[in-house]
VOLOFI-948556 format. One line per field, with one value per atom (N, C-alpha, C): residue in three letters; atom name; x, y, z; chain; residue number from 1. Coordinates in Angstrom, 3 decimals. Layout:
BEGIN
residuo = (ala,...)
atomo = (CA,...)
c1 = (X,...)
c2 = (Y,...)
c3 = (Z,...)
cadena = (A,...)
num = (NUM,...)
END
This chain:
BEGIN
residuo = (unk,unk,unk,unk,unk,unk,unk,unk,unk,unk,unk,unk,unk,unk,unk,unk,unk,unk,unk,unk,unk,unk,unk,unk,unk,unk,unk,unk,unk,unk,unk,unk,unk,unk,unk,unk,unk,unk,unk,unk,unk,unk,unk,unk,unk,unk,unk,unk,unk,unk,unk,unk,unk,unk,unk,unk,unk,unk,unk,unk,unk,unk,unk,unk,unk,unk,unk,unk,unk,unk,unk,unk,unk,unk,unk,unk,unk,unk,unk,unk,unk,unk,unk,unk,unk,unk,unk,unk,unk,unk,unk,unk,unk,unk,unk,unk,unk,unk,unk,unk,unk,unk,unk,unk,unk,unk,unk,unk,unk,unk,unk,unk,unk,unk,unk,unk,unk,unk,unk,unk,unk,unk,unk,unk,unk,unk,unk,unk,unk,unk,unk,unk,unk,unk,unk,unk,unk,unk,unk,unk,unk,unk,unk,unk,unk,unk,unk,unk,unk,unk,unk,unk,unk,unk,unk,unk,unk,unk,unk,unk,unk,unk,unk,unk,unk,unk,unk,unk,unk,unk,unk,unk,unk,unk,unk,unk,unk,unk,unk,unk,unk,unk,unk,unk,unk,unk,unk,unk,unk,unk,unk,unk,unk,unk,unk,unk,unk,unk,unk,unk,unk,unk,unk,unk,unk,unk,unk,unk,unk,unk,unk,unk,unk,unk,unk,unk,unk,unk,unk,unk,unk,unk,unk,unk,unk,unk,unk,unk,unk,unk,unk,unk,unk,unk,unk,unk,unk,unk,unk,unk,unk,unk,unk,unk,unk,unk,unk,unk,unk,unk,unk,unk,unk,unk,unk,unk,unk,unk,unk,unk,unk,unk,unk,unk,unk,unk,unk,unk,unk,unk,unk,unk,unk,unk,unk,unk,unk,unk,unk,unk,unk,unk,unk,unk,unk,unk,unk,unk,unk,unk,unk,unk,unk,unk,unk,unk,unk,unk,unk,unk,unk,unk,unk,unk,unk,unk,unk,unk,unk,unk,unk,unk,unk,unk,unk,unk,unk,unk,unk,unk,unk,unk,unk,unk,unk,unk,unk,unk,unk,unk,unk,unk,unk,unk,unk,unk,unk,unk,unk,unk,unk,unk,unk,unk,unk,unk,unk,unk,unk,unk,unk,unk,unk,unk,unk,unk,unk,unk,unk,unk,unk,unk,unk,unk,unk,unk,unk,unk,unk,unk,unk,unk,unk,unk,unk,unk,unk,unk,unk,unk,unk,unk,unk,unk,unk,unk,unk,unk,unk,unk,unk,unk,unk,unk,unk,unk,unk,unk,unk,unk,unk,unk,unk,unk,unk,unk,unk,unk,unk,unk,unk,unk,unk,unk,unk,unk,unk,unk,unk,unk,unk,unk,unk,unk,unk,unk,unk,unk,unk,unk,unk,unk,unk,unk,unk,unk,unk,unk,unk,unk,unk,unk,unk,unk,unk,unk,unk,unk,unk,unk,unk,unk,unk,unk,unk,unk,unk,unk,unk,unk,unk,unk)
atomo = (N,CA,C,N,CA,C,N,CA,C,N,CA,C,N,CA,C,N,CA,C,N,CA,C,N,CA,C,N,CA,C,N,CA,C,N,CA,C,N,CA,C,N,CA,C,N,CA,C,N,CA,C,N,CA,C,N,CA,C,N,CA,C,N,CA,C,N,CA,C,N,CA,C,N,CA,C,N,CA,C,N,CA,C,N,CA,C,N,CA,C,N,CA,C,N,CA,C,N,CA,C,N,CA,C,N,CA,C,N,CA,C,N,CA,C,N,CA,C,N,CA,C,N,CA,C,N,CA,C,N,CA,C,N,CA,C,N,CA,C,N,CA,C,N,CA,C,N,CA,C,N,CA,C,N,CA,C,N,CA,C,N,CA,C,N,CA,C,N,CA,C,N,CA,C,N,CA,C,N,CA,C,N,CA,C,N,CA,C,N,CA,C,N,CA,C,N,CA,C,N,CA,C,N,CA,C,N,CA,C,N,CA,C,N,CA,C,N,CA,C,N,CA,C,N,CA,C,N,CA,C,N,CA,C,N,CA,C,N,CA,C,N,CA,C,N,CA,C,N,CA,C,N,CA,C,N,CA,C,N,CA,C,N,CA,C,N,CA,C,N,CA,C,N,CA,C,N,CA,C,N,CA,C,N,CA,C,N,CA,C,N,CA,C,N,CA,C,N,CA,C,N,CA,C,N,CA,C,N,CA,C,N,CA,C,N,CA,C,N,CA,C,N,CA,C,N,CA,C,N,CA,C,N,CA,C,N,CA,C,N,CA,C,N,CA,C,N,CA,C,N,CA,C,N,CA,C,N,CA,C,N,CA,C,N,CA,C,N,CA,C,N,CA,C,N,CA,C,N,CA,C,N,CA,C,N,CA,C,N,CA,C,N,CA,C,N,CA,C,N,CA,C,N,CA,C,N,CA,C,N,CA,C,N,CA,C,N,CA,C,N,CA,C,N,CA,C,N,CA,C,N,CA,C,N,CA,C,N,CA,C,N,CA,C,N,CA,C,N,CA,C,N,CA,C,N,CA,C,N,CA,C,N,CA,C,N,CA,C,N,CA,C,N,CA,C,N,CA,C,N,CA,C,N,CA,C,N,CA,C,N,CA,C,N,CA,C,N,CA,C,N,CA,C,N,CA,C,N,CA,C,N,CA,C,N,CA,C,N,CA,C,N,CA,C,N,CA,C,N,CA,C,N,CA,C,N,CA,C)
c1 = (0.814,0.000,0.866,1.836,2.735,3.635,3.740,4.044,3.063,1.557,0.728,0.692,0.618,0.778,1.362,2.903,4.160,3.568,2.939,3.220,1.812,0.400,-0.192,0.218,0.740,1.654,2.620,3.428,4.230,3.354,2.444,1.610,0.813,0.066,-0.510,0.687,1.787,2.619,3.075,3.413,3.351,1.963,0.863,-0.198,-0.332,0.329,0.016,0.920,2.299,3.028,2.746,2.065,1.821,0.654,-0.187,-1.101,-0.735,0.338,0.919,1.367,2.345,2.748,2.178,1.029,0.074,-0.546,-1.031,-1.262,-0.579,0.830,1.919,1.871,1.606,1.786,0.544,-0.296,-1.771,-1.531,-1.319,-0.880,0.461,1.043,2.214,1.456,1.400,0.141,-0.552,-1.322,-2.799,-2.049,-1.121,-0.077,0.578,1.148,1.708,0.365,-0.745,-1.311,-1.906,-2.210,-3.039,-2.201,-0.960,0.302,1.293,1.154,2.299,2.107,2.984,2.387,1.765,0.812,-0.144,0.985,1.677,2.424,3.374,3.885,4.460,3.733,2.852,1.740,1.846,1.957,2.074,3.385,4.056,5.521,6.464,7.112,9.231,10.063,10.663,11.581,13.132,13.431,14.679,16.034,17.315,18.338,18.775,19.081,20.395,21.176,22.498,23.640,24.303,25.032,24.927,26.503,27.258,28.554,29.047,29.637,29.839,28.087,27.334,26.019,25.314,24.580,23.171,22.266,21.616,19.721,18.736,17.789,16.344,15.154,14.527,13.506,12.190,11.061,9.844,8.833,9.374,7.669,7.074,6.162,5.312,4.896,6.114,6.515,6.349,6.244,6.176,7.285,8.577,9.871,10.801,12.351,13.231,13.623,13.635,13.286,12.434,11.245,10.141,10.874,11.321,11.939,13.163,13.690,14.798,14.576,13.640,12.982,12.888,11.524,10.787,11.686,13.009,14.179,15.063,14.183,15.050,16.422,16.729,18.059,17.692,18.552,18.772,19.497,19.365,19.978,21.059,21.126,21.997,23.162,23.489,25.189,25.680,24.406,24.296,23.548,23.830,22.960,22.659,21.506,21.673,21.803,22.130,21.775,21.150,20.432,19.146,19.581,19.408,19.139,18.349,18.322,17.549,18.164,17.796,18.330,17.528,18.023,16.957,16.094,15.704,14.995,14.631,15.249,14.972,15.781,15.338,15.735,16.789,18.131,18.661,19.291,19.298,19.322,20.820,21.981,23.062,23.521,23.684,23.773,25.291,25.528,26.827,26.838,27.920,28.219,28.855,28.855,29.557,31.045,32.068,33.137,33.936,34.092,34.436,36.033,35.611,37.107,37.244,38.439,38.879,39.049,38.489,39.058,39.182,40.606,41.613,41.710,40.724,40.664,40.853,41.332,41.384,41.390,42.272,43.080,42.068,41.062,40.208,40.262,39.343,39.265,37.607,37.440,35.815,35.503,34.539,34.295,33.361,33.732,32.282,31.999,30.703,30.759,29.891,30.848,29.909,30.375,29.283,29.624,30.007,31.213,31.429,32.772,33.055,34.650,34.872,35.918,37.090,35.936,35.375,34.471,33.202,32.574,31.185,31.527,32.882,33.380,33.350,33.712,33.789,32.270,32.080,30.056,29.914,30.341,29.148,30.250,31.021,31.905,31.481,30.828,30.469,31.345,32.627,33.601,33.344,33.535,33.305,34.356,35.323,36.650,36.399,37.697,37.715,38.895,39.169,39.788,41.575,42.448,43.656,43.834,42.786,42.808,43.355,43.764,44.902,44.304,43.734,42.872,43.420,44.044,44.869,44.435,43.810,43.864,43.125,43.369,42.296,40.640,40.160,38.364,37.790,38.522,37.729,37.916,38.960,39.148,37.978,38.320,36.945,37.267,36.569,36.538,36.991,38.193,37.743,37.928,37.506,37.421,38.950,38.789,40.020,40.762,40.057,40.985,41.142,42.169,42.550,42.466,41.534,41.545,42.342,42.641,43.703,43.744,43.022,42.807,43.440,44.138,45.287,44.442,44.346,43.568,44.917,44.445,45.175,45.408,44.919,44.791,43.808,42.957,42.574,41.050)
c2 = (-1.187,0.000,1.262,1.262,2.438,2.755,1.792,1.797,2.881,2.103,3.182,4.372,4.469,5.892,6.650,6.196,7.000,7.330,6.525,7.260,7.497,7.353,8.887,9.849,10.400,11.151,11.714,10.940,11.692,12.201,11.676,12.143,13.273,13.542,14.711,15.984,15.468,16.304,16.941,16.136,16.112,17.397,16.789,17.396,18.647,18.981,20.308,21.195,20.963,21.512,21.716,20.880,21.295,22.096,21.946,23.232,24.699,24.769,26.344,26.428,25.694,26.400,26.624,26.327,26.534,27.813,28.034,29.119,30.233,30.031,31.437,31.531,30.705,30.696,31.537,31.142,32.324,33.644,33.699,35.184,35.760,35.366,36.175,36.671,35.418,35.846,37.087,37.187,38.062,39.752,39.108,40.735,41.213,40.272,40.914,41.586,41.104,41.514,42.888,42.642,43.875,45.208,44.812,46.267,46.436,45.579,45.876,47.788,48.483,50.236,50.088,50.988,51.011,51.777,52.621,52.751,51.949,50.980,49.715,49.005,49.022,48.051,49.044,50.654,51.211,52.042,51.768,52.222,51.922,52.623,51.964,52.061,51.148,51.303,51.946,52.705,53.448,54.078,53.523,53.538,54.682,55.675,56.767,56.776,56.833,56.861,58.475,58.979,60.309,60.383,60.147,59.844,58.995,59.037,57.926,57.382,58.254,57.225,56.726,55.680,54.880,54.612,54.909,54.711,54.512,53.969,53.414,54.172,54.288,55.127,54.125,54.319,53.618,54.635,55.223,56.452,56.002,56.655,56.813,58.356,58.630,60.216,60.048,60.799,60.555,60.719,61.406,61.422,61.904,61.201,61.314,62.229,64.028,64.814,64.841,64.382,64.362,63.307,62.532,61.649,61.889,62.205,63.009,64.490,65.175,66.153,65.845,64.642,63.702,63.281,62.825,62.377,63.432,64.651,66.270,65.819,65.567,66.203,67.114,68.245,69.291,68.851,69.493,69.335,69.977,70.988,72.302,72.074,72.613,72.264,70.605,69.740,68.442,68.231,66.691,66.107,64.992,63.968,62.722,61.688,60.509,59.329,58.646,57.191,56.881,55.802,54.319,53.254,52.122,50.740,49.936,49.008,48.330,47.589,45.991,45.118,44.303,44.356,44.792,45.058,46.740,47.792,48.889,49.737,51.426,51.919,52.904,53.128,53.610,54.850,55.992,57.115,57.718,58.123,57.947,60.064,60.552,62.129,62.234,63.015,63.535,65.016,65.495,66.828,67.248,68.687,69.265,69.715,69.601,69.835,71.456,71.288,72.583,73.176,74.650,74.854,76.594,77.250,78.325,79.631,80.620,81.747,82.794,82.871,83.693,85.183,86.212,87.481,88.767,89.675,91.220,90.622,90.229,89.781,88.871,88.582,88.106,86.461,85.469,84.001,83.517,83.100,82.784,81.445,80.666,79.108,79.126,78.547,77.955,76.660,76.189,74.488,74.643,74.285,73.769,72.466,72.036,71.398,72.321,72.233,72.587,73.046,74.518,74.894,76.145,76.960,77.488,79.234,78.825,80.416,80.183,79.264,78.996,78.936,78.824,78.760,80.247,80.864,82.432,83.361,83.154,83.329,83.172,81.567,81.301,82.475,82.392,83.825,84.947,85.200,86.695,87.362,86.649,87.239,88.007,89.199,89.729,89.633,89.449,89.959,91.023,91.392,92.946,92.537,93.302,93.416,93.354,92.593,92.605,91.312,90.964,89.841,88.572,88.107,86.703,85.869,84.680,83.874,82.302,81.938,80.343,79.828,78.180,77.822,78.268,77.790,78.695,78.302,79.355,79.304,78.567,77.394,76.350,75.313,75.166,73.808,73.597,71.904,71.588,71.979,72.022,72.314,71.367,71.180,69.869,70.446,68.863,68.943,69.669,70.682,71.176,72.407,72.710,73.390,74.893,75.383,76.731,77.856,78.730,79.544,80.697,81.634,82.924,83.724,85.269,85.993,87.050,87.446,88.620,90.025,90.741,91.702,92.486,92.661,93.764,95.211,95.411,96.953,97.612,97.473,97.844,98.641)
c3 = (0.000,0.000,0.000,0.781,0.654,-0.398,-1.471,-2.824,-3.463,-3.346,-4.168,-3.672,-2.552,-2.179,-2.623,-2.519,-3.241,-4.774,-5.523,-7.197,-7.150,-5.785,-6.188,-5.727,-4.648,-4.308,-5.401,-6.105,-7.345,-8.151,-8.555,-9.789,-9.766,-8.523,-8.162,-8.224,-7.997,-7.384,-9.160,-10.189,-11.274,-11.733,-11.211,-12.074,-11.499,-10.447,-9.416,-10.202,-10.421,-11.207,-12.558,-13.417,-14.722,-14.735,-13.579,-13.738,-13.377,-12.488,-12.032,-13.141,-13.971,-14.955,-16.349,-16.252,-17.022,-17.050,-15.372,-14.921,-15.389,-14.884,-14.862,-16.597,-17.458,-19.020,-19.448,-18.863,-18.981,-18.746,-17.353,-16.821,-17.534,-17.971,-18.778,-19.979,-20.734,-22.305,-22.072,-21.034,-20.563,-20.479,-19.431,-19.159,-20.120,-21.400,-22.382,-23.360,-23.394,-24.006,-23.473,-21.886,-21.893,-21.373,-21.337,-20.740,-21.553,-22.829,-24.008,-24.277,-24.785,-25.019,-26.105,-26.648,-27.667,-28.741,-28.616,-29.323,-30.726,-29.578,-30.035,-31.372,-31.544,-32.463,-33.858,-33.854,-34.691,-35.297,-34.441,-34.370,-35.126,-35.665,-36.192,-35.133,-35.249,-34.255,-35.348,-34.364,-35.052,-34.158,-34.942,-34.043,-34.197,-33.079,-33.648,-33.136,-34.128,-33.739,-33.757,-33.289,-32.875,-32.437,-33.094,-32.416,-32.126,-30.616,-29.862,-28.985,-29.452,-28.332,-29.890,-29.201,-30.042,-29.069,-29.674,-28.698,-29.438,-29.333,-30.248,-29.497,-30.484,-30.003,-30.993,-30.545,-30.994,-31.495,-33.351,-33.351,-34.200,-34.445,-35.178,-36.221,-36.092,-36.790,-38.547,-39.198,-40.465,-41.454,-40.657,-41.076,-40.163,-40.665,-39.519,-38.844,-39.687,-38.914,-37.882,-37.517,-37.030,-35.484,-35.985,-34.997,-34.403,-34.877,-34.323,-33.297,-34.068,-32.667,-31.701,-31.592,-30.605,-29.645,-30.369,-29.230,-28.459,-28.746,-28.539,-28.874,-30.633,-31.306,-32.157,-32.524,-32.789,-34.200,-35.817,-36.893,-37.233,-36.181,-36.562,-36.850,-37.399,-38.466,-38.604,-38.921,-38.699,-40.298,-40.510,-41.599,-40.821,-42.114,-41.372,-42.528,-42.782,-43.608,-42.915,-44.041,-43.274,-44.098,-43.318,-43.960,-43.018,-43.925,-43.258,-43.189,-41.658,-41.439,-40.843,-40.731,-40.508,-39.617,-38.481,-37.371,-37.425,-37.953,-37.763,-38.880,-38.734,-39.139,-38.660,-39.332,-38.664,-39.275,-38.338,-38.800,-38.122,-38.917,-38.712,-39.129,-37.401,-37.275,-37.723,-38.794,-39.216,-39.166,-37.818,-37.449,-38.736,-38.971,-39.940,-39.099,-39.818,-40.066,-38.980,-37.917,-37.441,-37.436,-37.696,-38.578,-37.265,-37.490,-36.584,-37.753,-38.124,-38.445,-37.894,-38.589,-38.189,-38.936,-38.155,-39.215,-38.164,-38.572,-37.899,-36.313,-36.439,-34.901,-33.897,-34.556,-33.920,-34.435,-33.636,-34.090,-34.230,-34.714,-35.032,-35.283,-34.723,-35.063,-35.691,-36.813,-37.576,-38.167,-38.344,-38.623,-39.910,-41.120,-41.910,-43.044,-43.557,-44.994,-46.039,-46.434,-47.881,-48.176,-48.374,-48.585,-47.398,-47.797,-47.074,-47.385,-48.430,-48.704,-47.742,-47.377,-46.876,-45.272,-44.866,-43.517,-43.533,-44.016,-44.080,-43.908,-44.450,-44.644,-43.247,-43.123,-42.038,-40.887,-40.270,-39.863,-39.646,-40.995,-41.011,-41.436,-42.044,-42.935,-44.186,-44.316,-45.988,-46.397,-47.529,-47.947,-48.818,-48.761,-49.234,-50.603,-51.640,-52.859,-52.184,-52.736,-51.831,-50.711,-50.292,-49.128,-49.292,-48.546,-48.926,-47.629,-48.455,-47.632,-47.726,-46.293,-46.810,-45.615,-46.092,-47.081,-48.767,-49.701,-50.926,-50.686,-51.258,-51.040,-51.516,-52.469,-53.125,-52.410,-51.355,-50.414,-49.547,-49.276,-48.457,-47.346,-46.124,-45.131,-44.156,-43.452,-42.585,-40.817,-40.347,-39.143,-37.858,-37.311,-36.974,-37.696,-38.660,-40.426,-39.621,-39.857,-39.125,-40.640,-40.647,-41.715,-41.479,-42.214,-41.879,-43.116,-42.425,-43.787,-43.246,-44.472,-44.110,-45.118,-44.418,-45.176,-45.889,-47.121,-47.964,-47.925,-47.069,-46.844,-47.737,-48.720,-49.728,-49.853)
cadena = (A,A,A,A,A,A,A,A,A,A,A,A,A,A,A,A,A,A,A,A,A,A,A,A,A,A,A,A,A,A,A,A,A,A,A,A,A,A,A,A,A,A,A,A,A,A,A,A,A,A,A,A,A,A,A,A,A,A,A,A,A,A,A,A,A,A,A,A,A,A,A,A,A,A,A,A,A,A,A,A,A,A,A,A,A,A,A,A,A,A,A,A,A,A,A,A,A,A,A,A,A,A,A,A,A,A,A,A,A,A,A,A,A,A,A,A,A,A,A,A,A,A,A,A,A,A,A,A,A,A,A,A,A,A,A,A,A,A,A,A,A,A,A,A,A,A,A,A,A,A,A,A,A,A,A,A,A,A,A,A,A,A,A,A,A,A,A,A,A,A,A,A,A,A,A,A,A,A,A,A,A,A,A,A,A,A,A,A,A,A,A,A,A,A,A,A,A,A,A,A,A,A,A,A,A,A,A,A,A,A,A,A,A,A,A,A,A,A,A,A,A,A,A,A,A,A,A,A,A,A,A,A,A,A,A,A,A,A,A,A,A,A,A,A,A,A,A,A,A,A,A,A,A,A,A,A,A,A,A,A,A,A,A,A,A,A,A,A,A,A,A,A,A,A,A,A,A,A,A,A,A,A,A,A,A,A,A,A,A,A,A,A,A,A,A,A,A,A,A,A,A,A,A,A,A,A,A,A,A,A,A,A,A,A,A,A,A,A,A,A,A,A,A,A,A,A,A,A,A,A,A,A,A,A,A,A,A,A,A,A,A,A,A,A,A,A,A,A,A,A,A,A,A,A,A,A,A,A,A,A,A,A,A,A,A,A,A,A,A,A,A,A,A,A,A,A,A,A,A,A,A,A,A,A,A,A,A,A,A,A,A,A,A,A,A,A,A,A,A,A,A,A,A,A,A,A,A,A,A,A,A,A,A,A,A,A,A,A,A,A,A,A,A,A,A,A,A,A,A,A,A,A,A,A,A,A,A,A,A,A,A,A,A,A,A,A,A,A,A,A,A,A,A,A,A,A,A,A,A,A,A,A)
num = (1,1,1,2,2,2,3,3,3,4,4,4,5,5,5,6,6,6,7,7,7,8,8,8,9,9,9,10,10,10,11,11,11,12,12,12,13,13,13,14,14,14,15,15,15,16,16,16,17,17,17,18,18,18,19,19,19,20,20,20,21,21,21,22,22,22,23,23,23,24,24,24,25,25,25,26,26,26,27,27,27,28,28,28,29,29,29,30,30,30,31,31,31,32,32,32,33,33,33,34,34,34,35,35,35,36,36,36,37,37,37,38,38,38,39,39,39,40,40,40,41,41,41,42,42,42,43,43,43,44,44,44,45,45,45,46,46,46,47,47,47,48,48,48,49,49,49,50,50,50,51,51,51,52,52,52,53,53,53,54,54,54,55,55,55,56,56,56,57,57,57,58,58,58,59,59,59,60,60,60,61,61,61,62,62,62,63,63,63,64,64,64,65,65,65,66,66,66,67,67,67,68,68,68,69,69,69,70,70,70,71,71,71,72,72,72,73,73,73,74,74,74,75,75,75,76,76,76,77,77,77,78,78,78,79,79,79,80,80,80,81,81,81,82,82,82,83,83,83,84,84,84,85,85,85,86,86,86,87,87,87,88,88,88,89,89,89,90,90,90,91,91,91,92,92,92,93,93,93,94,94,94,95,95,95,96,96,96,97,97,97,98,98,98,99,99,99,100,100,100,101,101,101,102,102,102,103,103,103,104,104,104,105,105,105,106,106,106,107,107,107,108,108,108,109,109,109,110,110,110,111,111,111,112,112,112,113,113,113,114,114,114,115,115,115,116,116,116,117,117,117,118,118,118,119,119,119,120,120,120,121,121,121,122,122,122,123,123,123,124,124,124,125,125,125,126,126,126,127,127,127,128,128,128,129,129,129,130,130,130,131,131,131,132,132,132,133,133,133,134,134,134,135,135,135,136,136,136,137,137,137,138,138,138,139,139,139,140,140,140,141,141,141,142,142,142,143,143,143,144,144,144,145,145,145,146,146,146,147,147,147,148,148,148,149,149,149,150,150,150,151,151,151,152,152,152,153,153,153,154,154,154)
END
C-alpha cells in the first residue's frame, strides 16, 4: 500500500506543477497583451547613432526629422543618412566639419559642410579686394581646419 501511495503522491505532485505552470503561461500571455504600449503596435523602431552614443527610439513620426525632434536632437550644423536595417531603421547624425578663423586679430568658429568660402560666410567674414585667404576658397573644409585671412589693406 505504501508503494501506491508514493506514485499517487508523485503524480498529483506532477499534475500540481503542470497546472501552475500553465497558470503562470496564462498570466504572462494576458499581461503581455493587456500592458504591451499602444504605441508599439504602430511604431518603427529606429536607431540613432549620434557619435559615440546609439539609442532606439519607438515612433510613429512621419519622417526622420520628425523623430529626431521627438528624441530632442537638434539638426543644426548636422545632416543625417538613413538606412535599413533588418529590425529597424537607422538614422546615422553627421556633425559638420568645425574649422577656426583667423581674421582682424580676432578668431571665429564655424561648422559647416562645404569649402574654405562657406566657412567664411558662415563667420560673417566679408573679404575685401587685396585679401589673402589660406587655405584657398575652393578647399573643403575639414574637421580642426585653421583659416587665416590677411587683409590687404585695400
Amino acid at each position: 500500500m505504501e508503494k501506491g501511495e508514493k506514485r499517487k503522491t508523485g503524480s498529483t505532485k506532477k499534475a500540481f506543477f503542470a497546472a501552475v505552470v500553465g497558470v503562470l503561461i496564462v498570466c504572462a500571455a494576458a499581461s503581455f497583451m493587456l500592458f504591451r504600449p499602444h504605441y508599439a503596435e504602430k511604431g518603427e523602431i529606429y536607431v540613432i547613432r549620434d557619435g559615440n552614443r546609439t539609442f532606439s527610439v519607438i515612433s510613429d513620426a512621419d519622417s526622420p526629422e520628425e523623430v529626431l525632434k521627438s528624441a530632442g536632437l537638434s539638426l543644426e550644423n548636422s545632416r543625417f543618412e538613413l538606412r535599413e536595417e533588418e529590425d529597424a531603421t537607422v538614422i546615422e547624425i553627421i556633425h559638420a566639419p568645425v574649422c577656426t578663423v583667423e581674421c582682424d586679430g580676432e578668431e571665429r568658429v564655424a561648422a559647416v559642410f562645404g569649402t574654405v568660402a562657406d566657412a567664411l560666410d558662415a563667420a560673417g567674414i566679408k573679404l575685401c579686394a587685396g585679401d589673402a585667404v589660406v587655405p584657398p576658397l575652393s578647399e573643403k573644409v575639414e574637421d580642426g581646419m585653421r583659416i587665416i585671412v590677411a587683409r590687404g589693406g585695400g
